[in-house]
Structures are given as C-alpha cells and as structure tokens.
Backbone as CSV, one residue per row, in Angstrom:
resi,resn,N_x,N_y,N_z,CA_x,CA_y,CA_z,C_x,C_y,C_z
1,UNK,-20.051,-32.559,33.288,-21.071,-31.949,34.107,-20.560,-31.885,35.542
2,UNK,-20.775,-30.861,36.388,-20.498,-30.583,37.094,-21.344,-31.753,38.531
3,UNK,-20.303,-32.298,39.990,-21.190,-33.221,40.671,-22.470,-32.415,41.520
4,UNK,-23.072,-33.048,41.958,-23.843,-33.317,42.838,-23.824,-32.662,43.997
5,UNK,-24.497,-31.822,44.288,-24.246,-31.145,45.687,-25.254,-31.402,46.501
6,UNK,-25.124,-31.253,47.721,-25.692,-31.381,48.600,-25.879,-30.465,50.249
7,UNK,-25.837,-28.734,49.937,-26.005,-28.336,50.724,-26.955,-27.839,51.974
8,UNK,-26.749,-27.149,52.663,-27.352,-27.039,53.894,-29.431,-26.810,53.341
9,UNK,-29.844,-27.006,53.693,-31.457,-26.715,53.071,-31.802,-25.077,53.502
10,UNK,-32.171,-24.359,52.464,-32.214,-23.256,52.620,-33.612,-22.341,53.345
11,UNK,-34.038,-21.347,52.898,-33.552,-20.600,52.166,-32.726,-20.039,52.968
12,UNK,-31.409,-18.945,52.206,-30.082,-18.246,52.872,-30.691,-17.258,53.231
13,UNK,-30.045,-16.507,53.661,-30.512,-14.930,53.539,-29.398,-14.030,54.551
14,UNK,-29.523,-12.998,54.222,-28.194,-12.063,54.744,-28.996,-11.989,56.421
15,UNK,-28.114,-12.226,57.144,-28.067,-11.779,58.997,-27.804,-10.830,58.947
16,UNK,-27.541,-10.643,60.506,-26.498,-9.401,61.249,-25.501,-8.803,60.460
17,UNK,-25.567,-7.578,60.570,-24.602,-6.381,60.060,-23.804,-5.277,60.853
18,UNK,-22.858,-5.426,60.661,-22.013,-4.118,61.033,-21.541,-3.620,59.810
19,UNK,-20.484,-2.426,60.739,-19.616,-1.912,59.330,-18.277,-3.073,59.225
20,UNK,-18.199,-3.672,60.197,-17.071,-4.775,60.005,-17.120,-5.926,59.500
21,UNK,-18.566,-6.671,59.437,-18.504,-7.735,59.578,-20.122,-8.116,59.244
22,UNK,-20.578,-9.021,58.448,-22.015,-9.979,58.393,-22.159,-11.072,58.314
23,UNK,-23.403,-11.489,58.381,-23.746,-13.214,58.571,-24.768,-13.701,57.317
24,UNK,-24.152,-14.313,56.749,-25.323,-15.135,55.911,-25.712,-16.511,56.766
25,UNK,-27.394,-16.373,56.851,-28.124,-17.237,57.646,-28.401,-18.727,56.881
26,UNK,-27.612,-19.545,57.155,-27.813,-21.189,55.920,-28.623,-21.902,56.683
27,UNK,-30.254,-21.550,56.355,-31.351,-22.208,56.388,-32.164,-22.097,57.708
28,UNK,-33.037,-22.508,57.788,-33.559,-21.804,59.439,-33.604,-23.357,60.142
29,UNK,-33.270,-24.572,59.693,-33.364,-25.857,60.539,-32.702,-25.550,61.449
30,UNK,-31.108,-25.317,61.355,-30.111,-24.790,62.671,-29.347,-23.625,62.618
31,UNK,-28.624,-23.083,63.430,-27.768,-21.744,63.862,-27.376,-21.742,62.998
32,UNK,-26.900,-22.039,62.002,-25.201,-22.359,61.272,-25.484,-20.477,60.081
33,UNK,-24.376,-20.299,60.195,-23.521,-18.745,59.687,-22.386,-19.525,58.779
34,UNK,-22.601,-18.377,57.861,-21.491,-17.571,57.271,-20.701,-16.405,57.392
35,UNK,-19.811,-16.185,57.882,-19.459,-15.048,58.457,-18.240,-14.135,57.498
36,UNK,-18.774,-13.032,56.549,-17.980,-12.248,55.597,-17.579,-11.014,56.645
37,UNK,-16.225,-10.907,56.529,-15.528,-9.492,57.147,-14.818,-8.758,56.255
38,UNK,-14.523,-7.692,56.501,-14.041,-6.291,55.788,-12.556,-6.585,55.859
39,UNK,-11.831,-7.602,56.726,-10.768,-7.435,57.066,-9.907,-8.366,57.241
40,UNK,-8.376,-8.447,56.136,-7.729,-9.438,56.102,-7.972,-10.063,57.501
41,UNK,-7.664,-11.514,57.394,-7.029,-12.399,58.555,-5.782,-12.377,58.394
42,UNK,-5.028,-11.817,58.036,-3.032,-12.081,58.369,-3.403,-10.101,59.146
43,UNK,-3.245,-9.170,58.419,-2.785,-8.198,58.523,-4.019,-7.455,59.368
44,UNK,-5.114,-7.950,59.549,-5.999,-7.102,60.497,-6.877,-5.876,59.567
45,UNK,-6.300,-5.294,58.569,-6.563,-4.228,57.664,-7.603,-4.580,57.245
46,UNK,-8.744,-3.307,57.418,-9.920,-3.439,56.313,-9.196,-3.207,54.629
47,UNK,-9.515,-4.171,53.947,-9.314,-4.561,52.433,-10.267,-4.346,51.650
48,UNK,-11.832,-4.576,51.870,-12.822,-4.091,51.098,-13.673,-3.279,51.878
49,UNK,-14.638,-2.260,50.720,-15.817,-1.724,51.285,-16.874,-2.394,51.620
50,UNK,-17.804,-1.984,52.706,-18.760,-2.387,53.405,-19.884,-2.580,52.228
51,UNK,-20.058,-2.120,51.149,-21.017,-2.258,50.403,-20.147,-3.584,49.465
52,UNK,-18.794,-3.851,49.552,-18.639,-4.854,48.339,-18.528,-6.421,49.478
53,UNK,-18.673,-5.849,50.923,-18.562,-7.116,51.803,-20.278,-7.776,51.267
54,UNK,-20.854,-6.985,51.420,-22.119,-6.795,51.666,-22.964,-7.583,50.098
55,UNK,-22.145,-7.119,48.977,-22.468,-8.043,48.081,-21.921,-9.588,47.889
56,UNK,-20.916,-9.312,48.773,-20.746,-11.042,48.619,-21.418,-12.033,49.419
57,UNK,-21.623,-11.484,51.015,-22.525,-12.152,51.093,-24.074,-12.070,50.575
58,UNK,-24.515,-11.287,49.887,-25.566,-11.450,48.958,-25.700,-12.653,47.783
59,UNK,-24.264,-12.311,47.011,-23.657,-13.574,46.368,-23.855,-14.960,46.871
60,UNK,-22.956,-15.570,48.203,-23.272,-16.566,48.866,-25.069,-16.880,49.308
61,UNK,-25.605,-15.819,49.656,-27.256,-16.078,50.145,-27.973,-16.180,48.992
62,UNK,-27.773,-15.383,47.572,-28.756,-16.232,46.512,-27.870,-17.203,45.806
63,UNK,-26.907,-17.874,45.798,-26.558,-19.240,45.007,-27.359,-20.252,45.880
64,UNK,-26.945,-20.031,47.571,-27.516,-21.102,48.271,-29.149,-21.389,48.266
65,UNK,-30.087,-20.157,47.804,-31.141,-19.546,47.948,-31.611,-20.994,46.299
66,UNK,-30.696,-20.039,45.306,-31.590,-20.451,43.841,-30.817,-21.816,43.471
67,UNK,-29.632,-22.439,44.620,-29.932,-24.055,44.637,-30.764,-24.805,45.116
68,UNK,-31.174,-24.278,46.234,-32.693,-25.253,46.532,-33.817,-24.647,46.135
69,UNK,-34.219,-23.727,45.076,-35.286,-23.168,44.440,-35.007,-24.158,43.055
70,UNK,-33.951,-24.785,42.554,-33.650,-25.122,41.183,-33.077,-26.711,41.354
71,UNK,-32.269,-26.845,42.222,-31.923,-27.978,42.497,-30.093,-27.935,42.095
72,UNK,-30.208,-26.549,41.400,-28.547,-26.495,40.604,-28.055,-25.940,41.307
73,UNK,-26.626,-26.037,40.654,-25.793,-25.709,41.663,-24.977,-23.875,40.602
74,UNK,-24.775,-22.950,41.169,-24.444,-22.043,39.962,-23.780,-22.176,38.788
75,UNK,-22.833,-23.511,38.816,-22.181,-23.921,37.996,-22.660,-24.328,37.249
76,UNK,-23.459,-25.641,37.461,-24.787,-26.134,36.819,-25.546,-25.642,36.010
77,UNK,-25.914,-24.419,36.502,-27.239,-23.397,35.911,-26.252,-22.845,34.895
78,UNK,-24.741,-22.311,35.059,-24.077,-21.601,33.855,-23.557,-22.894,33.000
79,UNK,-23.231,-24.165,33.332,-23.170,-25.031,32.046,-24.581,-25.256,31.287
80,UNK,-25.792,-25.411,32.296,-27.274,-25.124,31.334,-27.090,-24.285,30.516
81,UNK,-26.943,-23.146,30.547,-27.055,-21.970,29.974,-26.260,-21.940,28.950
82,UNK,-24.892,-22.266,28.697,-24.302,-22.613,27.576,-25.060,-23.323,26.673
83,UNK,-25.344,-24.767,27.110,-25.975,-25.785,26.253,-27.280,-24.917,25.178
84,UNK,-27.902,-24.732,26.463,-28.947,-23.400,25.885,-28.923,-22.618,24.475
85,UNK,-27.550,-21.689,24.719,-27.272,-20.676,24.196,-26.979,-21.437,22.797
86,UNK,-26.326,-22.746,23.103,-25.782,-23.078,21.827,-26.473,-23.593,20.681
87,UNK,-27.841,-24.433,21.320,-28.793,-25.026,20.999,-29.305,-23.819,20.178
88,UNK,-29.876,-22.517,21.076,-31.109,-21.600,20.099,-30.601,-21.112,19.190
89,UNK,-29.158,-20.856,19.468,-28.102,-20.179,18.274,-28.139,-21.395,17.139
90,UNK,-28.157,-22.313,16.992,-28.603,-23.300,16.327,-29.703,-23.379,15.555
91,UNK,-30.657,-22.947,16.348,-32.270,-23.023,15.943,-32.097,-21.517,15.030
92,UNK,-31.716,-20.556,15.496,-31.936,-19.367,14.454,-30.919,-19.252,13.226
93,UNK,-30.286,-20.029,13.073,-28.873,-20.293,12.064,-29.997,-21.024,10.648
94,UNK,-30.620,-21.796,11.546,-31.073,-23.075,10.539,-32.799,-22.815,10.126
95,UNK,-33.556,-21.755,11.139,-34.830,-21.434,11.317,-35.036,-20.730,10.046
96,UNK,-35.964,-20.585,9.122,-35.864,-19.318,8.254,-36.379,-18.196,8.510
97,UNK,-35.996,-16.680,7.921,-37.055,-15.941,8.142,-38.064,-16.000,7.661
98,UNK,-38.818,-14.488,8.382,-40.053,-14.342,8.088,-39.950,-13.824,6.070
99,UNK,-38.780,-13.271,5.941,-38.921,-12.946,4.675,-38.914,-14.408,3.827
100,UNK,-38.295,-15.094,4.170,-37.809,-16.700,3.499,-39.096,-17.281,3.386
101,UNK,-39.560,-17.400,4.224,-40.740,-18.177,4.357,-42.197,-17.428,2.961
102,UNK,-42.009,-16.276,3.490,-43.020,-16.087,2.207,-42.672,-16.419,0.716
103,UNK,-41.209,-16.008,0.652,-40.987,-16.320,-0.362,-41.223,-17.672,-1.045
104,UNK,-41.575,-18.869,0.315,-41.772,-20.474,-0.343,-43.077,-20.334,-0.079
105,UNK,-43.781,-19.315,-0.453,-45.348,-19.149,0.086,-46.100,-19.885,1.033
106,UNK,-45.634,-19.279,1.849,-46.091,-20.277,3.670,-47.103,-18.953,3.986
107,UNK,-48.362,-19.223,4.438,-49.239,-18.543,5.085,-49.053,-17.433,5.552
108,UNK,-49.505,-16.117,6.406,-49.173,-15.204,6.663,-49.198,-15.197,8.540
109,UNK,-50.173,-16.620,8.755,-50.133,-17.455,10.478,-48.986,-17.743,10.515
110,UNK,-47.942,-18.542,10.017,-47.191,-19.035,9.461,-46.111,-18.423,10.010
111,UNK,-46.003,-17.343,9.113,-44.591,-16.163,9.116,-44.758,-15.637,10.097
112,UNK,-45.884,-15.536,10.824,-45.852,-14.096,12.006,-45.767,-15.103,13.186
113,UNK,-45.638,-16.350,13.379,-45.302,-17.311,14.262,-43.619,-17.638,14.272
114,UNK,-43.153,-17.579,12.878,-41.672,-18.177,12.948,-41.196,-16.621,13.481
115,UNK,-41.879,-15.126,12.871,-40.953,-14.138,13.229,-41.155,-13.793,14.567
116,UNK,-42.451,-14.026,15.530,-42.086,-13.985,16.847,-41.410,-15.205,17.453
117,UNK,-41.371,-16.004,17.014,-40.370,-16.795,17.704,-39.153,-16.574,17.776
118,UNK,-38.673,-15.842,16.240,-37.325,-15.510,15.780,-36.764,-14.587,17.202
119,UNK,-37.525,-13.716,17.153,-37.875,-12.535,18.078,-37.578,-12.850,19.673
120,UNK,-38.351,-13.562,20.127,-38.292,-14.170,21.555,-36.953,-15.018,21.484
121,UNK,-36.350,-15.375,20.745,-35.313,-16.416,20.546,-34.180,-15.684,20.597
122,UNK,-33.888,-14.708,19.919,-32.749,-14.006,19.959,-32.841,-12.433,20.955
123,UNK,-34.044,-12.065,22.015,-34.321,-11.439,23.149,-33.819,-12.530,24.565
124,UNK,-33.851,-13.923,24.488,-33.376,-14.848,25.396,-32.049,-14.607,25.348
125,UNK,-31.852,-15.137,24.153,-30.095,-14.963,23.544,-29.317,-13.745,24.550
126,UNK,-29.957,-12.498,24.021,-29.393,-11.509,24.851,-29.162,-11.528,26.004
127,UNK,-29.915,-11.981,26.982,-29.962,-11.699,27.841,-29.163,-12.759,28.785
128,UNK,-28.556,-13.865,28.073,-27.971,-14.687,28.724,-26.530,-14.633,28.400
129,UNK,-26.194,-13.362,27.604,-25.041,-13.108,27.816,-24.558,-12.302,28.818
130,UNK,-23.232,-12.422,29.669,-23.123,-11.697,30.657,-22.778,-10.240,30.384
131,UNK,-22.828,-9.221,31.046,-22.574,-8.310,30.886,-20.857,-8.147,31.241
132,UNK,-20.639,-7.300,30.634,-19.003,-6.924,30.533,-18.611,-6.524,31.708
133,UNK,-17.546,-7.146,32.821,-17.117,-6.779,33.665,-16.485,-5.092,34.442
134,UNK,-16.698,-4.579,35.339,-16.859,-2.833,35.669,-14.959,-3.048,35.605
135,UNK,-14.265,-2.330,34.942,-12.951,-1.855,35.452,-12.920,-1.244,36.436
136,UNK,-12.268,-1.838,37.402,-11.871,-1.289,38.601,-11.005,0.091,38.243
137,UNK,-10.673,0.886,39.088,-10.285,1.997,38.969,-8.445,2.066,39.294
C-alpha cells in the first residue's frame, strides 16, 4: 500500500493564466503556487500546447482537490480500485444468474434482485476500466 501523505490543505484550483505560463492555487491558508509553463527550462522553447499546459495543471488541482475530499492519495484511490475490480469480478464469477437461479426455483423477488445487481455490478466494472490511451500523432 502506498504511504501516507500529507499535503498542503486544499481545495487546489487553477490561478492565473497566460499563453505561457499558469498557477495552480494549493489551498487558500497561504500564497503557495504551482507554477506549469509551456517552455523547456534548458532550451527556452515552447514544447507543449497551451491547452495540454492547461490540463496538467488541471491534473495537479484535482488530485490535490480529491485528496482532501477522500483522504487518498491518486495512487491510493487506483490501488482501491484494483482491489475493487477484483473483488466484484469475483462476486459475478461465483454469483448465479438470473437464469440459474430459477432453475433451483428461487422466487421471482429473488431473481430480479440477483439480476439487477448482476447489472449494477458489471456497469461499475465498466466504468473503472480506463479508457485506451489517444495516439499521439
């Protein structure tokens, strides 16, 4: 398991903007910034677009945001989420269906409880898989 963190008390949220340069705001107790730029530090060159600067510090302002909303840390929340995944995948391996179940003549409350569960169980599932990374061009 991943340790213990202990960062700045939030909530983050994106600052000041240019086309060069922004601030993610870490918490309103004091001043303190994050400061994302468009542009190496060795070579001076803008390296990314203003919209992909712009998502990272978005990136940085909700991890810091949904660690003190959760207490986790993103790492945290994606080893939860494994455990999770592995657990319900578990539960629907071993759960029976709705067809199974009648067949051992279980009620018709019964079946329409295990098949929405089935249902909600493997709609979670989905959705906690990540989506497939964009090929860059």
């Amino acid at each position: 398991m991943s340790e213990a963190m202990k960062p700045t008390p939030g909530p983050w949220i994106l600052g000041d903007e240019n086309n060069e340069c922004c601030d993610v705001l870490l918490g309103t107790e004091h001043n303190l910034t994050c400061n994302m730029d468009r542009r190496d530090n060795n070579t001076w060159k803008l390296v990314i677009s203003r919209e992909e600067m712009l998502d990272n510090a978005r990136l940085i302002a909700e991890a810091g945001t949904v660690f003190h909303e959760t207490g986790l840390s993103p790492r945290q929340i994606a080893e939860r989420n494994a455990e999770l995944v592995e657990a319900a995948g578990a539960l629907l391996r071993w759960l029976p269906t709705a067809a199974e179940l009648r067949a051992f003549g279980y009620t018709s409350a019964a079946v329409i409880h295990v098949r929405d569960a089935r249902a909600q169980a493997t709609a979670a599932l989905a959705k906690c898989q990540p989506d497939p990374p964009e090929a860059k061009p």
